[in-house]
N, C-alpha and C positions, 0 to 999 in steps of 0.2 A: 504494500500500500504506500504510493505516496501520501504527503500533504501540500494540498498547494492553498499557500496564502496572496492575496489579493491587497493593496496600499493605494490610497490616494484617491484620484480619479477613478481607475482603475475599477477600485472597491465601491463607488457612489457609482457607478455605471450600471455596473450589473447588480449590483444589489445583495453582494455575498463577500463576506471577510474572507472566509477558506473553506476548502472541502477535501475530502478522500478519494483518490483515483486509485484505480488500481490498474498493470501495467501490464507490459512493460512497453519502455518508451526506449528507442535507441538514443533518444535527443532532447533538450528540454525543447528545442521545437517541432519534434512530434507530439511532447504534451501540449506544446500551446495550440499546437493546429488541431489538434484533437479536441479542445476545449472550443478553439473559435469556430468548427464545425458545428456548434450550434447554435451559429446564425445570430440574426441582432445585434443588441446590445454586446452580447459576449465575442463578436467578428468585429466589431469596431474598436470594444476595449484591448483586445490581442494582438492588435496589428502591429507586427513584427517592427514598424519602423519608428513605431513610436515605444518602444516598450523596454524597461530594464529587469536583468531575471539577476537574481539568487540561488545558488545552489548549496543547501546547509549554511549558510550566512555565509557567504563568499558572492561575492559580483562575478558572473561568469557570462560567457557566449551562450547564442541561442543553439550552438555548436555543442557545448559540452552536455556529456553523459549525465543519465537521472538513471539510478540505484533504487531499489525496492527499501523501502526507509527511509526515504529521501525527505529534505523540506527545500517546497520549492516553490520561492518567490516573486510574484509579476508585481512591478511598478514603474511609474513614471519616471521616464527622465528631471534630474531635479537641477534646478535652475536658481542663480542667485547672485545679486551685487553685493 
């Protein structure tokens, strides 16, 4: 089972802090395309270009591997003067 947790925007879009997938995913962009395949709200909040991921609290690529235990992070790029 993963955990994927949801911050920000992101999380006021679709309407959910985190949930439990279960896998497996070669990628966290297999998890994320698997999530935004469900269309809406959840295809606009995951779109890859706007999107920063976490894997176990580390900042990683939508490239790197997701693990059965995993926690794994979508949020906004963050921005700031």
């Amino acid at each position: 089972m993963i955990k994927v947790l949801f911050f920000a925007q992101i999380r006021e879009l679709i309407d959910c802090a985190e949930l439990n997938v279960t896998g497996p995913f070669e990628s966290v962009n297999a998890l994320r395309a698997e999530l935004a395949a469900k269309g809406g709200k959840w295809a606009l909040a995951l779109d890859s270009d706007k999107l920063l991921v976490a894997v176990n609290q580390e900042i990683c690529s939508l490239d790197s591997p997701v693990e059965d235990g995993a926690e794994v992070a979508f949020f906004p790029p963050v921005t700031g003067g």
